[in-house]
VOGULUM-905271 format. One record per residue (C-alpha): residue number from 1; residue in one letter; x, y, z. Coordinates in steps of 0.5 Angstrom, whole numbers. Example, Ala and Ser with C-alpha at 12.3 -4.5 7.8 and 13.67 -1.06 7.14 Angstrom:
# residues 2
<node><nr>1</nr><rest>A</rest><x>25</x><y>-9</y><z>16</z></node>
<node><nr>2</nr><rest>S</rest><x>27</x><y>-2</y><z>14</z></node>
This chain:
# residues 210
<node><nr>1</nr><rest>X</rest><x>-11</x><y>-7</y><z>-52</z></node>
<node><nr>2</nr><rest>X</rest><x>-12</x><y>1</y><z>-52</z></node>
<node><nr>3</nr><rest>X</rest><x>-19</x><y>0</y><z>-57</z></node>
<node><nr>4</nr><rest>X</rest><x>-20</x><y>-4</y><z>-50</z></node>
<node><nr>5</nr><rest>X</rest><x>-17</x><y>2</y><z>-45</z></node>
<node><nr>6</nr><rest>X</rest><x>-21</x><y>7</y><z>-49</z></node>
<node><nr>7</nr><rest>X</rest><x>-28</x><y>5</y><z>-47</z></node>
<node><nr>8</nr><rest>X</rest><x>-26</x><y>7</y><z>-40</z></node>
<node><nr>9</nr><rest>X</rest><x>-27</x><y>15</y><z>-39</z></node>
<node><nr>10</nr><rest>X</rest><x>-26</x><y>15</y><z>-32</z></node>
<node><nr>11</nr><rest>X</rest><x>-20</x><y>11</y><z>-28</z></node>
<node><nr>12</nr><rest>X</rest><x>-20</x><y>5</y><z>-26</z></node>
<node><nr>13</nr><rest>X</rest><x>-17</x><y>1</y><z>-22</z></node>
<node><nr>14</nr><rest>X</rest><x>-17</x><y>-7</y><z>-21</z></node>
<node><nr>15</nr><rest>X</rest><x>-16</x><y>-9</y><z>-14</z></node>
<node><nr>16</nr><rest>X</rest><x>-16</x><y>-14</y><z>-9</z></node>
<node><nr>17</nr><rest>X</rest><x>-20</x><y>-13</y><z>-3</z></node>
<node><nr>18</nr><rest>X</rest><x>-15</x><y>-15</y><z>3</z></node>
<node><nr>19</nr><rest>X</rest><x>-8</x><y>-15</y><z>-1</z></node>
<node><nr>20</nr><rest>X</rest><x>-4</x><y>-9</y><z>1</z></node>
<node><nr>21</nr><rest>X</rest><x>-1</x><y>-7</y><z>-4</z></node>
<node><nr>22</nr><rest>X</rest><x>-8</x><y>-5</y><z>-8</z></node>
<node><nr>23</nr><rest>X</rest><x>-9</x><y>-2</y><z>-1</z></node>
<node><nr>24</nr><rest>X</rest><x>-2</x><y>2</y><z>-2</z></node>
<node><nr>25</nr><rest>X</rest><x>-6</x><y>4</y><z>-8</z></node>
<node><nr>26</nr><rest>X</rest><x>-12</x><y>6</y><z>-6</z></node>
<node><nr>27</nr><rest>X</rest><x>-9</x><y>10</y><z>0</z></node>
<node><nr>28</nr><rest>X</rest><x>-6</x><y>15</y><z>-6</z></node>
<node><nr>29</nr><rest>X</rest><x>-11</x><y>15</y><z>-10</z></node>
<node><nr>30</nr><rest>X</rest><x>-16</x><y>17</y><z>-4</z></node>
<node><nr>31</nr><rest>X</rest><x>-10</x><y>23</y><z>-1</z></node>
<node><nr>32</nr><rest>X</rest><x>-10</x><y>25</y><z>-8</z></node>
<node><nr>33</nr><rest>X</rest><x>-18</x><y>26</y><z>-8</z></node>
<node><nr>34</nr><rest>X</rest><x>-18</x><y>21</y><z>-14</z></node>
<node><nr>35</nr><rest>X</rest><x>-25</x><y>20</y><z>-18</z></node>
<node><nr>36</nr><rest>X</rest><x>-23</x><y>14</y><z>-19</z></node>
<node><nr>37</nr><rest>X</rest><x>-28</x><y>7</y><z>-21</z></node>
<node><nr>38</nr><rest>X</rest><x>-25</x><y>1</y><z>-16</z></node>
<node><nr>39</nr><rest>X</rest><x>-26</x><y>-6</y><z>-19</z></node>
<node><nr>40</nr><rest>X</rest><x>-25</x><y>-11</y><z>-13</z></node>
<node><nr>41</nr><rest>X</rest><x>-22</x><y>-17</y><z>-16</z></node>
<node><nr>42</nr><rest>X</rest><x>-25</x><y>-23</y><z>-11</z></node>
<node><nr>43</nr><rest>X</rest><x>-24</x><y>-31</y><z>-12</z></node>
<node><nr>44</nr><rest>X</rest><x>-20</x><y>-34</y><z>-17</z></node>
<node><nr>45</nr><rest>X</rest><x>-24</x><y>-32</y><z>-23</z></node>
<node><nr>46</nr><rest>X</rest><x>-21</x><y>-26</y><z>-27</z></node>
<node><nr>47</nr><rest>X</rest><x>-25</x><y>-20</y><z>-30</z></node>
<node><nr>48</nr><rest>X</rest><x>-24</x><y>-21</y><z>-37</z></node>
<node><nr>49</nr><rest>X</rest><x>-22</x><y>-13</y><z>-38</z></node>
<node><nr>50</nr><rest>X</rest><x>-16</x><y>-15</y><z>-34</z></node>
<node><nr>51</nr><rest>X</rest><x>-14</x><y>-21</y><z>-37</z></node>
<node><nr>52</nr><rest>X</rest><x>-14</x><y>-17</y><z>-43</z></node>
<node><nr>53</nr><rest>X</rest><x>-10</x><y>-11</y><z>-41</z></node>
<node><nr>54</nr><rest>X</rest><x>-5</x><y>-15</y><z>-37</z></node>
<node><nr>55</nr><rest>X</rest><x>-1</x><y>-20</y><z>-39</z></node>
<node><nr>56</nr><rest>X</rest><x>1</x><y>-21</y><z>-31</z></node>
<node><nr>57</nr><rest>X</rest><x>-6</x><y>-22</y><z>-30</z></node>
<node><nr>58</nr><rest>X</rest><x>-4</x><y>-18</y><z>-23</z></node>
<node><nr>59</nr><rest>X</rest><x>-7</x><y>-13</y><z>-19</z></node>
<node><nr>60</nr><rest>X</rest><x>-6</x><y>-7</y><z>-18</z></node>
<node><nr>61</nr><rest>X</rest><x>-7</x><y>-5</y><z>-25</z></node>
<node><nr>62</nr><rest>X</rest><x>-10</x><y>2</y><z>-26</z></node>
<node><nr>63</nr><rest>X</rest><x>-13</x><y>4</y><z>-33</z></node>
<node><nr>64</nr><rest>X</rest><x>-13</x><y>11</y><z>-35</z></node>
<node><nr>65</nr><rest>X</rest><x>-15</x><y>12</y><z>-42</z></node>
<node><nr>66</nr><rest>X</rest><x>-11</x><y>9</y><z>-46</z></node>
<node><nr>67</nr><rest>X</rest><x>-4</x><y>7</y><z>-41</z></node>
<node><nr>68</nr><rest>X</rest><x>-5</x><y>1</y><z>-37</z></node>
<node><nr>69</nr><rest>X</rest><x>0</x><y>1</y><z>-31</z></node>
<node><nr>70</nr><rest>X</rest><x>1</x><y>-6</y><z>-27</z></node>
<node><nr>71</nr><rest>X</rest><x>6</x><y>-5</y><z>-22</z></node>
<node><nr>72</nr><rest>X</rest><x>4</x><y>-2</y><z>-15</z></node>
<node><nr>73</nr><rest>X</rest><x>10</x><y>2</y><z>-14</z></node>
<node><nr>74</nr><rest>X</rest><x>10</x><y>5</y><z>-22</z></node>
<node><nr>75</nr><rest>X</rest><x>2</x><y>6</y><z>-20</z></node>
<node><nr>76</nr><rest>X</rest><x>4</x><y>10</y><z>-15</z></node>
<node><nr>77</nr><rest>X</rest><x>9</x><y>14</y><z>-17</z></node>
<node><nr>78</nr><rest>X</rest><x>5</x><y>15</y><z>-24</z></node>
<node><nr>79</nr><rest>X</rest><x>0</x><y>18</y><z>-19</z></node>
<node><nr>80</nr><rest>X</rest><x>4</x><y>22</y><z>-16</z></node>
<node><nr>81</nr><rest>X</rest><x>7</x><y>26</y><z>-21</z></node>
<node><nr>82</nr><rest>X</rest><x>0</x><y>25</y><z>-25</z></node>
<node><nr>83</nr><rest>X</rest><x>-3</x><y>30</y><z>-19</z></node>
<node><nr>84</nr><rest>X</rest><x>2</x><y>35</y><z>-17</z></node>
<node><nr>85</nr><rest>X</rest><x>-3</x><y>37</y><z>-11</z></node>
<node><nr>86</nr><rest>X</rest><x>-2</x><y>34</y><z>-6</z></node>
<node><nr>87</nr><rest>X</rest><x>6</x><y>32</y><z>-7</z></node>
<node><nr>88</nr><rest>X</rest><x>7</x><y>27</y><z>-3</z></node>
<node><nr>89</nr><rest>X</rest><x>15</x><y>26</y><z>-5</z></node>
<node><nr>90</nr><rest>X</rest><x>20</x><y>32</y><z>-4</z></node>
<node><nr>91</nr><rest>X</rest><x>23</x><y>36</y><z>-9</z></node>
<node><nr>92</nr><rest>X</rest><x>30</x><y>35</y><z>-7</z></node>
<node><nr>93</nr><rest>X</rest><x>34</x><y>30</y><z>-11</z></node>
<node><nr>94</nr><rest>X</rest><x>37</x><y>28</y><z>-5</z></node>
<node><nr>95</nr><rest>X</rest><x>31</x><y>27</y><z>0</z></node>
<node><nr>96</nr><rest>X</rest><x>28</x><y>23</y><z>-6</z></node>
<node><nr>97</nr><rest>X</rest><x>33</x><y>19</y><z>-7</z></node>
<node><nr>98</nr><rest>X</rest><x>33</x><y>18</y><z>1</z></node>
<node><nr>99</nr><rest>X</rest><x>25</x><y>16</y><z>-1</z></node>
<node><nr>100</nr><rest>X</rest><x>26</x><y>12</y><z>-6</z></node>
<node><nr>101</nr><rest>X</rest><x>30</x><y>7</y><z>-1</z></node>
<node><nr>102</nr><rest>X</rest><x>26</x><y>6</y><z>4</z></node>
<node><nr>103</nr><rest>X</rest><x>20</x><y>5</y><z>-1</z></node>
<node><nr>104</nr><rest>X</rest><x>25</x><y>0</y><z>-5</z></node>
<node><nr>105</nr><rest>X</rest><x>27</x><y>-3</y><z>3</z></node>
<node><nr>106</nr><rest>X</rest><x>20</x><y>-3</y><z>5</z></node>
<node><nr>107</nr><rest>X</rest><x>18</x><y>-7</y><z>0</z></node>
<node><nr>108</nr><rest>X</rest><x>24</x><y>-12</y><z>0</z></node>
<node><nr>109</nr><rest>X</rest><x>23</x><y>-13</y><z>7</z></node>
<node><nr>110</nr><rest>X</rest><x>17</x><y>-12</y><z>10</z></node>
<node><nr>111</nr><rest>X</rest><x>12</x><y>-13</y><z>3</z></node>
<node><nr>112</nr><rest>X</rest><x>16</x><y>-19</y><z>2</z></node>
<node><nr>113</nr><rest>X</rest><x>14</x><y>-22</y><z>9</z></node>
<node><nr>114</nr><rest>X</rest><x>8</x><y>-20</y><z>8</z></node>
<node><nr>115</nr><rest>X</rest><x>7</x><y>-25</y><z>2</z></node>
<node><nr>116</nr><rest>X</rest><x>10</x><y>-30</y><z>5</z></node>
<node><nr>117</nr><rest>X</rest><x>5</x><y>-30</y><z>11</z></node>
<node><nr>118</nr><rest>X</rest><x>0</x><y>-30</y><z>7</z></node>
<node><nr>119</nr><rest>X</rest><x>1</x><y>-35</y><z>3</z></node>
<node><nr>120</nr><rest>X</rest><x>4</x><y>-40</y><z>8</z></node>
<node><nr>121</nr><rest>X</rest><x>-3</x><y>-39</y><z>12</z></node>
<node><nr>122</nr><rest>X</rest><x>-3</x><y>-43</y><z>18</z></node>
<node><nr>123</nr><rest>X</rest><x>4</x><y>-47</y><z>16</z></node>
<node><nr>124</nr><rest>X</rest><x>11</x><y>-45</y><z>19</z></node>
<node><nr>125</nr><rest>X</rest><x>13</x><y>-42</y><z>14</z></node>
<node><nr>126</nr><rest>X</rest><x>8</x><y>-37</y><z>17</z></node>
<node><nr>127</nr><rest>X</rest><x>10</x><y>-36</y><z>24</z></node>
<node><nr>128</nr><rest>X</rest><x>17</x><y>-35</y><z>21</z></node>
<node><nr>129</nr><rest>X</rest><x>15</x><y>-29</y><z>17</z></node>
<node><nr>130</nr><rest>X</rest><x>12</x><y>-26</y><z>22</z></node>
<node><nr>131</nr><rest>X</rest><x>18</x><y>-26</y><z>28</z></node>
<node><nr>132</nr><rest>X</rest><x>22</x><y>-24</y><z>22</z></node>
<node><nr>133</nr><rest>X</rest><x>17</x><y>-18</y><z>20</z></node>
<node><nr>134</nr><rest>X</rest><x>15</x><y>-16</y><z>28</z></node>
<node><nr>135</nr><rest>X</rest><x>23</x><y>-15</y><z>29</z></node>
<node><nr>136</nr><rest>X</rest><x>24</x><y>-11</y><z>23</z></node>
<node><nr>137</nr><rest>X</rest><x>18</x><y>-6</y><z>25</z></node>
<node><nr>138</nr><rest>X</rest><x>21</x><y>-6</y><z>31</z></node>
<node><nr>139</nr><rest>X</rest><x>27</x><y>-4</y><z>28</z></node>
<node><nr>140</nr><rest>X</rest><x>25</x><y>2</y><z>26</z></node>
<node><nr>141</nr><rest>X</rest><x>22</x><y>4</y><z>32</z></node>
<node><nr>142</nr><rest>X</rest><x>27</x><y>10</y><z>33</z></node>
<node><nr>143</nr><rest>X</rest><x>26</x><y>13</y><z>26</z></node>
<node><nr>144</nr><rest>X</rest><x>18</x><y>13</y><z>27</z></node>
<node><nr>145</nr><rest>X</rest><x>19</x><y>17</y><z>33</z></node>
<node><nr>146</nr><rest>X</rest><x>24</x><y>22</y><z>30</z></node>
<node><nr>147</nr><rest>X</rest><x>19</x><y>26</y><z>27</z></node>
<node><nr>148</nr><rest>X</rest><x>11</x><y>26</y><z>25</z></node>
<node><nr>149</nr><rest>X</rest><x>11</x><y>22</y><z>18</z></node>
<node><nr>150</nr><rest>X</rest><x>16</x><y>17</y><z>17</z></node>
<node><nr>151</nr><rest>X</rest><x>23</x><y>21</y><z>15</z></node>
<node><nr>152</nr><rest>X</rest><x>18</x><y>28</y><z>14</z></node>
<node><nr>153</nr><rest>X</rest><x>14</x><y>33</y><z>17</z></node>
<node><nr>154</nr><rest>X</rest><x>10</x><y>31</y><z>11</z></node>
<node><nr>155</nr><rest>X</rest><x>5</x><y>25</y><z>9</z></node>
<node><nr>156</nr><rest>X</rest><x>9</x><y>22</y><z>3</z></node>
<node><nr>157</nr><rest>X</rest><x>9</x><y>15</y><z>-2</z></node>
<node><nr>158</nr><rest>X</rest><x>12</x><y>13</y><z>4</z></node>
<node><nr>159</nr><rest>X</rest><x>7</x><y>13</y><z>9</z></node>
<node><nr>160</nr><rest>X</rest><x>2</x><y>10</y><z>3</z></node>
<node><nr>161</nr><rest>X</rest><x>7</x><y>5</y><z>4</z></node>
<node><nr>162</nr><rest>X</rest><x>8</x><y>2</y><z>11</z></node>
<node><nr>163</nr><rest>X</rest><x>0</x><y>3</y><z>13</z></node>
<node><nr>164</nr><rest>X</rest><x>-3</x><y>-2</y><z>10</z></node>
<node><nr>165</nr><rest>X</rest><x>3</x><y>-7</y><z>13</z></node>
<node><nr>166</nr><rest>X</rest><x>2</x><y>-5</y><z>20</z></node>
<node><nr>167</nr><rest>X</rest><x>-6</x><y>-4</y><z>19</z></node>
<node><nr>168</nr><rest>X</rest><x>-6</x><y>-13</y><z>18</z></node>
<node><nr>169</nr><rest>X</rest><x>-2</x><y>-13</y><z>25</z></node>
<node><nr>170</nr><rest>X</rest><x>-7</x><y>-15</y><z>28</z></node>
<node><nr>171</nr><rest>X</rest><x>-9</x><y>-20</y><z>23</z></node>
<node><nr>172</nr><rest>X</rest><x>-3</x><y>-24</y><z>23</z></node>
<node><nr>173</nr><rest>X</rest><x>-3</x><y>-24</y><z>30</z></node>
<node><nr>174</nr><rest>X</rest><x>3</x><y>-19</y><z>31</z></node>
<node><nr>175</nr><rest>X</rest><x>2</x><y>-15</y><z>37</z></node>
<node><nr>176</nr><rest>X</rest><x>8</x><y>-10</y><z>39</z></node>
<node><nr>177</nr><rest>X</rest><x>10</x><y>-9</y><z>46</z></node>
<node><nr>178</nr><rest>X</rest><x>7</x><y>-1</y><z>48</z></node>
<node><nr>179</nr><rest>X</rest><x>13</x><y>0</y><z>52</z></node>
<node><nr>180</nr><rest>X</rest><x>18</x><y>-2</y><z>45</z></node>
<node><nr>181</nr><rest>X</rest><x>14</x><y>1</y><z>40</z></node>
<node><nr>182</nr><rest>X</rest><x>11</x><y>8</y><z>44</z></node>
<node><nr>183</nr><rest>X</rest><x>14</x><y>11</y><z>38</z></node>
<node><nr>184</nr><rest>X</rest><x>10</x><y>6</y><z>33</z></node>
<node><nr>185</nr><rest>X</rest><x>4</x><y>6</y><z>36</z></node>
<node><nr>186</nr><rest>X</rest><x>3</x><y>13</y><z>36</z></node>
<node><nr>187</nr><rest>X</rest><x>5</x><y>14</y><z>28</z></node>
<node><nr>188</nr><rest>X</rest><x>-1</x><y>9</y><z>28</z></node>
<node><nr>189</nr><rest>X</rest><x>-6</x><y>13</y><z>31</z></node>
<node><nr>190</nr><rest>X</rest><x>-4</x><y>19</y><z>27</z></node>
<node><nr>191</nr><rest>X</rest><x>-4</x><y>15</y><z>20</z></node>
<node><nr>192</nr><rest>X</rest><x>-10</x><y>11</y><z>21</z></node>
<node><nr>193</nr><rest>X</rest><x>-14</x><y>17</y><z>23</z></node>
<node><nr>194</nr><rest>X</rest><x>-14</x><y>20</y><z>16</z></node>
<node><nr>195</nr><rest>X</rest><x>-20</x><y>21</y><z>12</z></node>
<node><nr>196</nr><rest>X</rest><x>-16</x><y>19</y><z>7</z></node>
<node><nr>197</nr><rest>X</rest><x>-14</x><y>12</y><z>10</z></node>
<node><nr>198</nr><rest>X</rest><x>-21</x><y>11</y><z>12</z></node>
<node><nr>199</nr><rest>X</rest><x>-23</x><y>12</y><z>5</z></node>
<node><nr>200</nr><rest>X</rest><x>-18</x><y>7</y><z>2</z></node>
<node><nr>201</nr><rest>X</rest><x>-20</x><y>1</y><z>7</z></node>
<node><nr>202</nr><rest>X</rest><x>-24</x><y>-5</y><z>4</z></node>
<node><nr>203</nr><rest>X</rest><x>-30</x><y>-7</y><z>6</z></node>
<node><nr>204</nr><rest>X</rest><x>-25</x><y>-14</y><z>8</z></node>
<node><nr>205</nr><rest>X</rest><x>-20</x><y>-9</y><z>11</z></node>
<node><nr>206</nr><rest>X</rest><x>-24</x><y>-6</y><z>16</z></node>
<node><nr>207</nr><rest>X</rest><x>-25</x><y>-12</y><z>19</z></node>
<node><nr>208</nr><rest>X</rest><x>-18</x><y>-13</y><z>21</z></node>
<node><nr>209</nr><rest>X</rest><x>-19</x><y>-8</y><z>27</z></node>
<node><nr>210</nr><rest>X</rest><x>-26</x><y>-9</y><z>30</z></node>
């Protein structure tokens, strides 16, 4: 497996064009400024690097030399401390901890939902899925006015994590109400217009909001 990862002298990253949780990945790693070769995983058909490197055969995997990393939230904490500048969680243990909770809830809740969306497709399974994502998101209505990032004033792991989820809203055919999701809306807009979300979306992500 190392002899493997050494061939590769820059980072690589295997992604899934459309699946948040490479797109989670891709968001830090363009926050970071990252040079980093993307290797889109499309179709059943896996590339033989990633058979190889990965006995999940998943993505997100990211290379860096001779580590493989295979789980999006042990990628991107890995990054983070990686590269320091920008941090993208606080230094207090406490607040930290606060993070990781919420990145540990997001994932439970909101990710979760996600994969039963997308693997349902057009079953009822699915509309199930999205009532119960489209509440949750609303639940968390007031925590997303109560300051410029999610719990921040500082874009953080956290903000990599919710973007992608509500950048697909539209695709799964959730729409929030203005006047419930003001705050949310809002977040939105500050989140998406940032160079490096702009960067992250593949060329399938884009076309989520023509």
């Amino acid at each position: 497996m190392a002899v493997i990862a050494n061939r590769r002298s820059v980072m690589t990253l295997f992604s899934r064009p459309g699946d948040p949780q490479s797109h989670r990945t891709r968001l830090v790693l363009a926050e970071k400024n990252i040079n980093v070769e993307i290797i889109d995983v499309e179709g059943p058909r896996l590339p033989e690097d990633l058979i190889d490197l990965n006995p999940y055969h998943s993505v997100p995997t990211l290379v860096d030399r001779d580590l493989v990393l295979y789980d999006a939230r042990v990628i991107i904490d890995y990054i983070d401390e990686r590269f320091p500048h920008p941090p993208l969680m606080p230094v207090d243990p406490v607040t930290r901890a606060q993070f990781r909770l919420a990145l540990y809830r997001i994932e439970r809740d909101w990710y979760s939902l996600t994969a039963e969306i997308d693997e349902a497709g057009d079953k009822k399974p699915a509309a199930q899925a999205k009532k119960a994502l489209k509440e949750s998101i609303l639940s968390s209505a007031e925590v997303f006015g109560a300051k410029p990032y999610f719990l921040s004033d500082e874009f953080s792991l956290v903000d990599c994590a919710i973007a992608p989820i509500l950048w697909r809203l539209p695709s799964y055919e959730i729409e929030l109400p203005a006047q419930a999701a003001r705050a949310i809306l809002a977040y939105e807009k500050r989140i998406f217009a940032r160079p490096s979300f702009r960067r992250s979306l593949a060329e399938v992500e884009q076309e989520m909001r023509v």
